[in-house]
GUDO-267709 format. One record per residue (C-alpha): residue in one letter; x, y, z. Coordinates in steps of 0.05 Angstrom, whole numbers, padded with zeros to 5 digits, always signed. Each point is the difference from the previous one (the first is absolute). Last residue first. Layout:
<recs>
AXYZ ...
</recs>
This chain:
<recs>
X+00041+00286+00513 X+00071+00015+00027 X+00040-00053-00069 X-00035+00034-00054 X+00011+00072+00028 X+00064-00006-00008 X-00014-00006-00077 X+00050-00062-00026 X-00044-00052-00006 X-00057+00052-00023 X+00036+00019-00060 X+00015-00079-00015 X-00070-00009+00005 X-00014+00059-00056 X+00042-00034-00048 X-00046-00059-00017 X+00013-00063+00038 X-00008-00038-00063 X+00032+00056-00050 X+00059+00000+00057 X+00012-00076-00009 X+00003+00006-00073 X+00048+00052+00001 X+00054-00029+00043 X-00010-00059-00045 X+00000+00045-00061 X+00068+00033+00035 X+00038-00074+00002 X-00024-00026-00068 X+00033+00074-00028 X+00063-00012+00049 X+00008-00070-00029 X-00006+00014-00074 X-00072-00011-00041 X+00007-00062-00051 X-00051-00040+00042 X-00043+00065+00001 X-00011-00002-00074 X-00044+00055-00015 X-00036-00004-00066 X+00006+00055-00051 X-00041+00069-00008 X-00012-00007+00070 X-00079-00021+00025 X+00011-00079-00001 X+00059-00026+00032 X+00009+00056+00046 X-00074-00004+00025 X+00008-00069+00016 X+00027+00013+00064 X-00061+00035+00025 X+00019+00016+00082 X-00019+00078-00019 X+00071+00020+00020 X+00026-00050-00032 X-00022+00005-00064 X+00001+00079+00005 X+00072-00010+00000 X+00010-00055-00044 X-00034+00048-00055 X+00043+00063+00019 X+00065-00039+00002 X-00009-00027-00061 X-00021+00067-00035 X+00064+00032+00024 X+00037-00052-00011 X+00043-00041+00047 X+00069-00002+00022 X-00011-00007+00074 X+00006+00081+00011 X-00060-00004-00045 X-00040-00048+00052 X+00014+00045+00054 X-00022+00066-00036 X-00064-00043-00026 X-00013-00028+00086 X+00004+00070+00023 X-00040+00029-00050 X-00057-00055+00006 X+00003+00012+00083 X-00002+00080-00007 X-00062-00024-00048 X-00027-00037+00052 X+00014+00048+00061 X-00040+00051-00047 X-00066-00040-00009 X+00010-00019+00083 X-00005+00071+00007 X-00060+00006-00045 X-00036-00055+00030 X+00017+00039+00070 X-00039+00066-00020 X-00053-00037-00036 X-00015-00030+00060 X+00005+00057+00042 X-00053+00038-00044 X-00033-00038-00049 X+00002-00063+00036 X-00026+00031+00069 X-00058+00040-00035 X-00022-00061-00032 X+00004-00042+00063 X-00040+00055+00042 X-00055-00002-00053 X-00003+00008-00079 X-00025+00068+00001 X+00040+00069-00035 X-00012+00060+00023 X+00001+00057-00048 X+00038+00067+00012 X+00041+00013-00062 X-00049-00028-00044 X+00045-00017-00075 X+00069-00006+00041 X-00033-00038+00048 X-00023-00045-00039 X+00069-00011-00032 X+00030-00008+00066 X-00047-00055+00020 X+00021-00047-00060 X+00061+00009+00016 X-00007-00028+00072 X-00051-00049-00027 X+00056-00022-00051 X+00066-00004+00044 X-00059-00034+00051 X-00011-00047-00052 X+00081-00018-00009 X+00013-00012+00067 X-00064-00049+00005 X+00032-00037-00059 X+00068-00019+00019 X+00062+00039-00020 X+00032-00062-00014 X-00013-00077+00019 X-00049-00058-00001 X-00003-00049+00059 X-00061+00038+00028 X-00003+00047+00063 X-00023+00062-00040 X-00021-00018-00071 X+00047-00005-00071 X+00053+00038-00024 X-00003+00070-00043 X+00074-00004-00017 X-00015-00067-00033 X-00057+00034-00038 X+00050+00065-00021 X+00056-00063-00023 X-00052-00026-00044 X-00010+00047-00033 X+00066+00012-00009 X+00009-00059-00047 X-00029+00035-00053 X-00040-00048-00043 X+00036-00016-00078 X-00047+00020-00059 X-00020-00055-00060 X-00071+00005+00032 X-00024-00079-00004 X+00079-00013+00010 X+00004+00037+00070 X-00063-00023+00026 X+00020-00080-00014 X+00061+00033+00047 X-00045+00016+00062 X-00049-00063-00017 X+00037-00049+00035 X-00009+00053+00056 X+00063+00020+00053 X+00011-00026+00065 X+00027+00060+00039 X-00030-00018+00076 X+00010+00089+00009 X-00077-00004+00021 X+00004+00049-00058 X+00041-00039-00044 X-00052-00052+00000 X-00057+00043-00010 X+00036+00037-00060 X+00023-00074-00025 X-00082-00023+00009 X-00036+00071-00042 X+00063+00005-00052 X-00005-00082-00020 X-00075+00000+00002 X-00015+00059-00047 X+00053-00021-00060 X-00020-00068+00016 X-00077+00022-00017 X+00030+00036-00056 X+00040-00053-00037 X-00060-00043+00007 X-00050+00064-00040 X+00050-00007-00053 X-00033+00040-00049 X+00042+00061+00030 X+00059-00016-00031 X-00001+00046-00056 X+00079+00027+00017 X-00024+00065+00010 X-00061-00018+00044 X+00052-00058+00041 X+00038+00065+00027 X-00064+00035+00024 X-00024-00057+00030 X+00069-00009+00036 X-00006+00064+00030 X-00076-00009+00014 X+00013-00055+00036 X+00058+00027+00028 X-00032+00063+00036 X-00063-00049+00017 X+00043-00046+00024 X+00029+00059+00051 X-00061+00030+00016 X-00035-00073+00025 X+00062-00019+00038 X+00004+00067+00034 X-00077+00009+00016 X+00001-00074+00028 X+00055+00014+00042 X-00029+00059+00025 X-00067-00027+00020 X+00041-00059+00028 X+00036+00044+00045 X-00057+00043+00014 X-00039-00066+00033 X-00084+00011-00027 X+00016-00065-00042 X+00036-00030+00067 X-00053+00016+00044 X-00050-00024-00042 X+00032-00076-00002 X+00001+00009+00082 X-00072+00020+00012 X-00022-00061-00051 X+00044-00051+00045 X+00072-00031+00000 X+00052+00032+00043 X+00006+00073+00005 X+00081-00017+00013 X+00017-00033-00054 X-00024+00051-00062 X-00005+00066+00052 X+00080-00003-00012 X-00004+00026-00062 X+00024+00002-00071 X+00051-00071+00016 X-00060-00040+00006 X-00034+00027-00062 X+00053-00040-00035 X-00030-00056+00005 X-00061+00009-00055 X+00068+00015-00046 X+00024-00064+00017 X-00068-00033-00022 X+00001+00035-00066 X+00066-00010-00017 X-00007-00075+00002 X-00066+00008-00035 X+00036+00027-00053 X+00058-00053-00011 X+00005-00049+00054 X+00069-00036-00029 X+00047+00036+00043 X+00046+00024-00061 X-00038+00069-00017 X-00005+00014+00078 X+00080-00005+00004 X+00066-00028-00009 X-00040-00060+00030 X+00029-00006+00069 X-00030+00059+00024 X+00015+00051+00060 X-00044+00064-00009 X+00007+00021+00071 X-00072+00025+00014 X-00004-00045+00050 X-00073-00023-00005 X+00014-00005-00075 X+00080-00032+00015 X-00030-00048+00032 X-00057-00013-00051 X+00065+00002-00055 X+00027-00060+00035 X-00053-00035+00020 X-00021-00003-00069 X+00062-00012-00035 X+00011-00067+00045 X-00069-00026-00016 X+00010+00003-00076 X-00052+00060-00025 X-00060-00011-00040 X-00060+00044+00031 X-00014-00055+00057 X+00069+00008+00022 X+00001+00065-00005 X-00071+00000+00048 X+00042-00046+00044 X+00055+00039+00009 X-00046+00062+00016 X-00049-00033+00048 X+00073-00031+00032 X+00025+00074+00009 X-00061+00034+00027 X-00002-00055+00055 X+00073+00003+00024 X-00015+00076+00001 X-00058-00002+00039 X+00022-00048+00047 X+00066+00041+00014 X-00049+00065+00010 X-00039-00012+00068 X+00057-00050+00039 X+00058+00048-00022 X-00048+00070+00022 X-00006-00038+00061 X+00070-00025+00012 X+00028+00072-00023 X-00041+00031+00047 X+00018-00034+00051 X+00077+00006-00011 X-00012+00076-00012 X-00025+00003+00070 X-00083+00024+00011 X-00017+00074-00007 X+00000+00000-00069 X-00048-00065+00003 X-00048+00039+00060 X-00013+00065-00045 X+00055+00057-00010 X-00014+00048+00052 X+00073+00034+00008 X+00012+00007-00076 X+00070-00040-00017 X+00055+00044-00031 X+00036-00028-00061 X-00032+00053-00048 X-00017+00062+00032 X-00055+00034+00040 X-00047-00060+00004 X-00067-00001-00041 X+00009-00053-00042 X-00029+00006-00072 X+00074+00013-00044 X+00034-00029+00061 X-00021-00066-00010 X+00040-00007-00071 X+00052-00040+00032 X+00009+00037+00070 X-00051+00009+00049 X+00039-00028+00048 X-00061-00041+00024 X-00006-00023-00077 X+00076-00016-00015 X+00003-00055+00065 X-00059-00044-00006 X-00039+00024-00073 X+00062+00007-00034 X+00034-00055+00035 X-00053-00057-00017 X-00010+00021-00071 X+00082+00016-00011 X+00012-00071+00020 X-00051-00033-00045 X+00033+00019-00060 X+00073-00005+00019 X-00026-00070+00007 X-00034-00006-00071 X+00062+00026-00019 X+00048-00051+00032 X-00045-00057-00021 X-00002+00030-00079 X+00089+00005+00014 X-00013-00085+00025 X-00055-00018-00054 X+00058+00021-00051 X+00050-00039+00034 X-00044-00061-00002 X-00009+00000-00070 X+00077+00008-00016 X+00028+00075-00014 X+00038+00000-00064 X-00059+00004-00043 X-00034+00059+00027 X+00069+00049-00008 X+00024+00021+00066 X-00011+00065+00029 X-00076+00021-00005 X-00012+00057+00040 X-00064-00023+00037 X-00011+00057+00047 X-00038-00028+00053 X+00052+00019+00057 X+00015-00082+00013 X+00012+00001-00076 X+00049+00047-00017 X+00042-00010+00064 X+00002-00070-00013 X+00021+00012-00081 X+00052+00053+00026 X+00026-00045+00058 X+00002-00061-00058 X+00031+00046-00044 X+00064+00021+00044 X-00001-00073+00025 X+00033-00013-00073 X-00042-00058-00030 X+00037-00062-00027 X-00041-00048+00025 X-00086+00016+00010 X-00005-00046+00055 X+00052+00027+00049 X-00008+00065-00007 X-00071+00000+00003 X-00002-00041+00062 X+00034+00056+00034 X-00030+00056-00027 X-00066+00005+00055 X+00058+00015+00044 X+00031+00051-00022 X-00074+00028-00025 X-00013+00002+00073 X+00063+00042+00025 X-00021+00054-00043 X-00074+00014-00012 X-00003-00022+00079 X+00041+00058+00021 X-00058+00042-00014 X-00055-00039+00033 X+00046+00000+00050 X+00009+00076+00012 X-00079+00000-00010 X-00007-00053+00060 X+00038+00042+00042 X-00040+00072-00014 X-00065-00040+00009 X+00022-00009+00073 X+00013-00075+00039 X+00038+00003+00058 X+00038-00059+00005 X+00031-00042+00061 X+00047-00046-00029 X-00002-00071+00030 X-00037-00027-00063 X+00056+00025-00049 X+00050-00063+00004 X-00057-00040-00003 X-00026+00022-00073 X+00063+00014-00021 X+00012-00074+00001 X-00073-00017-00023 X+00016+00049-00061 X+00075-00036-00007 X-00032-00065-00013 X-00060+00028-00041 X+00052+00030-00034 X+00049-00068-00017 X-00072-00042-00015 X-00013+00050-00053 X+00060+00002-00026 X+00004-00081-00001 X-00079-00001-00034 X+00020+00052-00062 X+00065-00031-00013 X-00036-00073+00003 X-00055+00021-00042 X+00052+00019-00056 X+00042-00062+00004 X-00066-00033-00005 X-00029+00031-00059 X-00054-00060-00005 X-00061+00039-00017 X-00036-00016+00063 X+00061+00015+00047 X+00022+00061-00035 X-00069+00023+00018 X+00009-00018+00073 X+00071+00034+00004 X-00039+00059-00040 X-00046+00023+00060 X+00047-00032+00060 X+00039+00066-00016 X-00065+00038+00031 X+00010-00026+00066 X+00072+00018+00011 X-00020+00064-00025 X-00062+00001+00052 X+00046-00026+00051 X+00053+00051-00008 X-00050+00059-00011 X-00030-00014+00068 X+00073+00001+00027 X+00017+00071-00026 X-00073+00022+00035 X+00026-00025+00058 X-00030-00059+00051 X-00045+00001+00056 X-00065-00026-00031 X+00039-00067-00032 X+00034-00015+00065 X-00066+00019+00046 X-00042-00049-00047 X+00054-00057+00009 
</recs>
């Protein structure tokens, strides 16, 4: 039995694990008496698992050679065949639902983006739990193959520090668990991180739970923390019932989508100061903090000339709402602050969406669930700039910061800023597509960079009015699912897929 379950596909894997996951909600339907729901959930899943086992032994006799560049074609493949299947109990317990939507909502969700489709209260309980489930697993899938199969390619955000020669090419003395099969290493790196996740996740539900929230919303929104998918069930933060402290604890969770060093130092003194000295989180910090300060002051300034400023409660919201949305938006999770509108009528002025839009550009951490330009890329933009202008004032200085430092600011730099360019090829491509759809200009630049960055909510909350993707046509649902799936992979691995050189190295 140990031979069957070693020797099978990658496609397979994700079979079990979906069929797996869809026991999630038929248990919960169980408890809270949705029967015809549970059933839906618990047939499906008893119909893949059926066909996995099938596949399972139809594939055993196969001789495989396993190579990074295989397991990346099916990594890719996987964000769409998977969300097919993932739909199927969707579409038969929400009624009514065109499979269009259900495709677009599974696709949404497995790649962390969290594009809300259906309106909150014509999803049941259990189907909400089900798109958080899907989430949490997209979630955990891109922590196990960024560090197994992404990492060793140096592709992902690895390239900006690796020393190969180009992106998708392996280096020749890689360490013992790049030099061991991709299967391995995605068993270890499953084995070491899976635990970690499950565990983050259950500390966070229970903390909400603790801070007010009904059970169901807190797992829910601690999935779709660790996830950074921004699934709720609540219409949002403001209507979870935690308040504050609710906000509070998600935002302490959101550190795990700045850097990888959070769950992989493990848990000791060394570990905690590696991630404050970590130049993601350095970064981060310096964005979130410059950015509230910017509104902060805006909004101060508005509240001075309409004598507001006596209300020291309006201000402290004011503060709070900019610092946690800009943190959410920049680990691209896109829950947004009870306190993000209370900021708006303390100052009588409106917030630019496009703020908002710049931080979701930004991204999150290397390896992490969160998406867009990522971090790393965008500090060794800055060093590299930074660099420039010192030279410009002492022509022949040396700079210091070690081999790593000289590596980011020269190659490093030099591929952060071609993957800087591929994304906004990828934003233009996406915008011209959308407007030969039928949509706006300003639409089609919003769902664009929504996409692309894997934060659905971005749409809803940034343009100057709400996005309604449920209304969107078929082509336009069609192209953000195209889109989605390339802002998860990230547009340099599809350059590699089809570089020659890829497939001889």
């Amino acid at each position: 039995m140990a031979g069957y379950f070693r020797n099978l596909p990658f496609f397979v894997v994700l079979l079990f694990t979906a069929a797996g996951a869809m026991l999630v909600p038929s248990v919960y339907g169980l408890a809270v008496r949705d029967h015809d729901t549970a059933r839906v959930f618990f047939y499906t899943g008893l119909l893949v698992a059926v066909v996995a086992v099938l596949l399972g032994f139809a594939t055993q006799a196969r001789r495989r050679t396993d190579t990074d560049q295989k397991y990346l074609i099916s990594l890719l493949l996987s964000y769409l065949w998977l969300p097919v299947v993932l739909g199927l109990p969707m579409f038969e317990a929400v009624g009514f639902a065109r499979a269009i939507n259900v495709y677009f909502d599974m696709v949404s969700a497995l790649t962390t983006t969290g594009a809300p489709v259906f309106e909150p209260a014509r999803l049941a309980d259990t189907v909400h739990l089900w798109r958080a489930t899907v989430g949490w697993f997209g979630g955990i899938l891109i922590w196990i193959t960024a560090m197994a199969v992404l990492a060793p390619l140096n592709l992902g955000g690895f390239e900006v520090t690796s020393e190969a020669n180009n992106p998708g090419q392996r280096m020749p003395q890689s360490g013992q668990m790049r030099a061991a099969a991709p299967a391995d290493r995605l068993r270890r790196h499953a084995a070491m991180l899976a635990p970690v996740y499950l565990g983050l996740t259950a500390t966070l539900a229970l903390a909400l739970v603790l801070a007010g929230e009904r059970p169901l919303n807190a797992v829910i929104h601690a999935m779709s923390t660790l996830s950074t998918s921004g699934i709720t069930a609540a219409g949002g933060l403001k209507d979870a019932g935690a308040g504050f402290a609710g906000e509070v604890l998600i935002a302490l969770f959101l550190v795990f989508a700045l850097t990888r060093r959070s769950f992989t130092s493990g848990v000791s003194r060394a570990a905690v100061e590696r991630v404050v000295r970590d130049r993601e989180v350095r970064l981060a910090l310096l964005t979130v903090v410059v950015l509230t300060t910017v509104l902060f002051a805006r909004h101060w300034l508005g509240a001075y000339e309409v004598d507001e400023l006596a209300d020291a409660g309006g201000a402290l919201a004011a503060l709070w709402g900019a610092a946690f949305t800009m943190l959410s938006f920049l680990t691209t999770a896109g829950f947004v602050s009870e306190s993000w509108a209370g900021a708006q009528s303390w100052s009588g002025l409106e917030t630019s969406g496009l703020i908002l839009v710049g931080v979701a550009i930004m991204g999150g951490g290397v390896a992490t669930t969160a998406g867009g330009l990522k971090l790393l890329r965008v500090y060794a933009l800055y060093k590299h700039g930074a660099r420039e202008i010192e030279r410009l004032v002492h022509p022949h200085s040396v700079a210091g910061a070690g081999r790593l430092g000289r590596r980011i600011r020269r190659e490093g730099a030099f591929v952060a800023w071609i993957f800087f360019m591929l994304f906004l090829t990828s934003v233009a491509a996406v915008m011209l597509a959308l407007t030969a759809a039928g949509l706006p200009f300003e639409q089609a630049l919003m769902l664009a960079i929504a996409a692309l960055s894997t934060c659905g909510p971005l749409a809803s909350v940034a343009g100057t009015d709400p996005v309604i993707y449920l209304a969107l046509g078929d082509g336009a649902k069609l192209i953000l699912a195209a889109a989605m799936i390339v802002g998860r992979m990230e547009t340099l691995v599809f350059i590699a897929v089809f570089n020659p050189t890829f497939w001889r190295s």
